[in-house]
N, C-alpha and C positions, 0 to 999 in steps of 0.2 A: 517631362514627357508631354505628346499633344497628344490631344482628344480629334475623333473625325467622326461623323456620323456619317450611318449605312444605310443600307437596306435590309442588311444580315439580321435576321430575329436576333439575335445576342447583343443588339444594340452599340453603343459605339466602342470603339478599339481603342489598346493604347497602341501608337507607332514608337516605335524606338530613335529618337533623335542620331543622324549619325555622328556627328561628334563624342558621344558618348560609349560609340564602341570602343574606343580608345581605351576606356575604361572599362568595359563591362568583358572583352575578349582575355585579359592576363586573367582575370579571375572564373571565367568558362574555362581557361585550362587547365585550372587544378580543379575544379569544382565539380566535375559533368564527366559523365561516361564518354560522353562525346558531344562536340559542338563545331557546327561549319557555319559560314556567312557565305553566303553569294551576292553580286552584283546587278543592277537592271537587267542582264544580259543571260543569268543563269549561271556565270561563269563562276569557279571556288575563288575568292577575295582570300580566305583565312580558313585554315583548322586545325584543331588540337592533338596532340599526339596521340589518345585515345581514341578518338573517332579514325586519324589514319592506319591506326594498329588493327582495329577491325577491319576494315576495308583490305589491308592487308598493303600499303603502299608508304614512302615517305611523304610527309607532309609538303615539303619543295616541290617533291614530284607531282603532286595533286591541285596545289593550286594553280589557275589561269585556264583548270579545264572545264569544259561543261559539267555540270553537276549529275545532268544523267545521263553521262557516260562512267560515272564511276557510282552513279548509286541509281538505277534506272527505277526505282517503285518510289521515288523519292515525287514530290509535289510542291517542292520550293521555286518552280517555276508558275507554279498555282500563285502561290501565295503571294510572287513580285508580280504577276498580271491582275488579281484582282484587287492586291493590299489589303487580304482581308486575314486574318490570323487563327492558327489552328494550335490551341491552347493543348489539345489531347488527342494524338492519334494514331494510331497501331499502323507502322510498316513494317513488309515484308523487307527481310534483306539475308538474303543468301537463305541459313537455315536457322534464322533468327526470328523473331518477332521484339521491335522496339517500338515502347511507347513516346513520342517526339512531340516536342512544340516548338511551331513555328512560329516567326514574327516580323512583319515587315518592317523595314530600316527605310525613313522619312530623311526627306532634306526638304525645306521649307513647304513643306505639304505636300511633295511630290516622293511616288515610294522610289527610291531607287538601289533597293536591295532586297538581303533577307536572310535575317538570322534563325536556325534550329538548334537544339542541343538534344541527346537525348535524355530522357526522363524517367527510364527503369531500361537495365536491357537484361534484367532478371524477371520475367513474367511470372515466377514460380509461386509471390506472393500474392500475386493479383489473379493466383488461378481458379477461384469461383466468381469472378468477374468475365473473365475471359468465358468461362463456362455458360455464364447467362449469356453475353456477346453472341457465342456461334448458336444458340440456342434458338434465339433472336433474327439471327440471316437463316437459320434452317426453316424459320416460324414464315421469313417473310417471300423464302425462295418456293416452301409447298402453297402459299397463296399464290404468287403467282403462277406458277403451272396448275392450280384450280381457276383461275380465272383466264388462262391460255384457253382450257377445254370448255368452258363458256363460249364456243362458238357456233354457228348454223350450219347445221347438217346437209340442209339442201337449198338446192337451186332451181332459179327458174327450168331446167332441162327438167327436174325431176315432178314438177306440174305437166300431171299427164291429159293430154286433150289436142282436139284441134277440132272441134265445132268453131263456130264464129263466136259463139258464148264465151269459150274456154282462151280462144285466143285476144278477144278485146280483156279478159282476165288480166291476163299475161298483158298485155299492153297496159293497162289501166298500172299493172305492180309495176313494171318498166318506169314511169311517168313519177309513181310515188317514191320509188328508189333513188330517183336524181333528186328529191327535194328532201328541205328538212321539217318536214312537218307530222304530225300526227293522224295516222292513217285509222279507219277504222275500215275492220272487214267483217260481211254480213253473208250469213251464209249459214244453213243444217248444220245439225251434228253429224262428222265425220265426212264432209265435202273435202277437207283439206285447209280449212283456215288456216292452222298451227306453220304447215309446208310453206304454203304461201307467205304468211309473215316473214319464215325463216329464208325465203325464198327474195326477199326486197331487200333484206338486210345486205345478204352475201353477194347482190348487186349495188348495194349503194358502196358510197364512200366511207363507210364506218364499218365495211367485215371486217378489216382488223382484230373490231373492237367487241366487247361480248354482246350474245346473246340471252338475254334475262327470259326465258318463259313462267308464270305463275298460271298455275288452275285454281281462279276465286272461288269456284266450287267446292275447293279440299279443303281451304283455308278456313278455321275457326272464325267467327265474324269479332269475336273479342280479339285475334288476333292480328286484323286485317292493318290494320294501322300503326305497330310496331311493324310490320311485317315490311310496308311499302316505305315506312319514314326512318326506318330504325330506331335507336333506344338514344338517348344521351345518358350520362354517367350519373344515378342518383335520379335518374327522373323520378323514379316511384319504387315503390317498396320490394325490392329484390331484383331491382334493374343490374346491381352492380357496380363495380367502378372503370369498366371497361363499355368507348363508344363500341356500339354493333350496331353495321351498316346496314341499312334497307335495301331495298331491291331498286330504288332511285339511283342509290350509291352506285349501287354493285352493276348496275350497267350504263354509269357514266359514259358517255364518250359514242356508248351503241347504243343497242334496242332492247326496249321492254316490252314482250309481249304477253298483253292482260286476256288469258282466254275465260271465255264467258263472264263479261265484262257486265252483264247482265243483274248477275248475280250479285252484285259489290250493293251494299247496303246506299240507299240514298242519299246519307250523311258525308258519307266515304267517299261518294262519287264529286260533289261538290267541293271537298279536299284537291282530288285529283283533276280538277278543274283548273283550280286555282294555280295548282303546280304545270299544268301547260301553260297556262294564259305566264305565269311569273316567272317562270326557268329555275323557279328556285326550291329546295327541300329545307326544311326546320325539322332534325329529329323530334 
């Protein structure tokens, strides 16, 4: 077999030489609940009697077709476009769940196929696996609609004014809205600083993306520093084994806005110095 190195964190692949399907296909047809090969093209080359009796078709019948036309949640056109191999992974198929691995089929370093078979089409045993699994996309689908609602509430219309004071405001937030830098705004308790922040964001290029507000007021000053950098795994005594992100993190991409910025310990402030001038966080 040959070795090929990626960029895939799982480091390098084996390809499956194709001369050696020769071989390795009579024995996928007793061996495997089911197993097909496809071509550069996506098209079925080969399948086993099991795999057609699911699908519910003769094997003649099925090969020289597109592969998702007869199996659409399928990703063995993935798998001949990138050459990169999917040792474990749960398809939908009718009212099925099957566990499959794919594998790309090399001809002198070039992929020009792809072999899958399946690998349990009995879930029953793997069901406190499956169990963590959806537990898992339920854990990752409420973060995302928690960081959905991470957005700015208002807009420049909602800056109420029209003195010349209020409207070079409004211009001045216009001006920092199209740039990417760090704005600071000076101004009384209860002028509308918070507004106005939330008000440049949902004008720039990043409302998409969240809006982080902190009151360094509320915030414990022993707490301030986890809070902005988050935790790594084991940093210190009762941290945990789980990263928890900072407020750096958590409005990657958008805006953090620091109210009474004042208040932030000397120490703290010279941190977050460092992290504009660097672009970068170290939990």
């Amino acid at each position: 077999m040959t070795t090929r190195s990626t960029g895939d964190s799982r480091g390098p692949f084996m390809g499956i030489p194709r001369h050696l399907l020769t071989t390795l296909l009579p024995l996928l047809e007793e061996a495997t609940a089911g197993a097909i090969a496809v071509d550069r093209d996506a098209r079925i080359t080969w399948i086993n009697s099991s795999y057609a009796s699911l699908i519910g078709d003769a094997p003649e019948r099925l090969v020289g077709r597109p592969i998702r036309e007869v199996i659409p949640a399928t990703r063995m056109p993935e798998t001949v476009r990138t050459g990169q191999p999917r040792l474990l992974d749960i398809m939908e198929f009718r009212d099925q769940q099957l566990v499959v691995s794919r594998l790309p089929v090399e001809e002198d370093g070039i992929v020009v196929g792809a072999l899958a078979f399946v690998v349990y089409d009995d879930l029953q045993p793997l069901a406190p696996l499956m169990s963590k699994y959806r537990r898992l996309q339920d854990d990752l689908a409420a973060a995302r609609r928690a960081l959905a609602r991470r957005t700015a509430r208002y807009s420049l219309s909602d800056f109420v004014g029209a003195s010349p004071a209020a409207l070079d405001v409004k211009r001045r937030a216009r001006l920092a809205a199209g740039r990417d830098i760090p704005t600071l705004l000076l101004g009384e308790t209860g002028t509308g600083k918070e507004i106005l922040a939330q008000a440049i964001h949902s004008a720039s290029a990043r409302a998409d993306r969240p809006f982080v507000g902190v009151n360094l007021a509320a915030v414990p000053e022993n707490l301030l520093e986890s809070e902005f950098f988050g935790v790594a795994p084991g940093a210190y005594t009762g941290a945990g084994q789980r990263t928890r992100e900072g407020k750096f993190q958590l409005a990657h991409g958008g805006t953090l806005f620091l109210d009474e910025i004042g208040d932030m310990p000397l120490a703290l402030q010279a941190k977050l110095l460092r992290v504009l001038e660097e672009q970068q966080v170290e939990p």
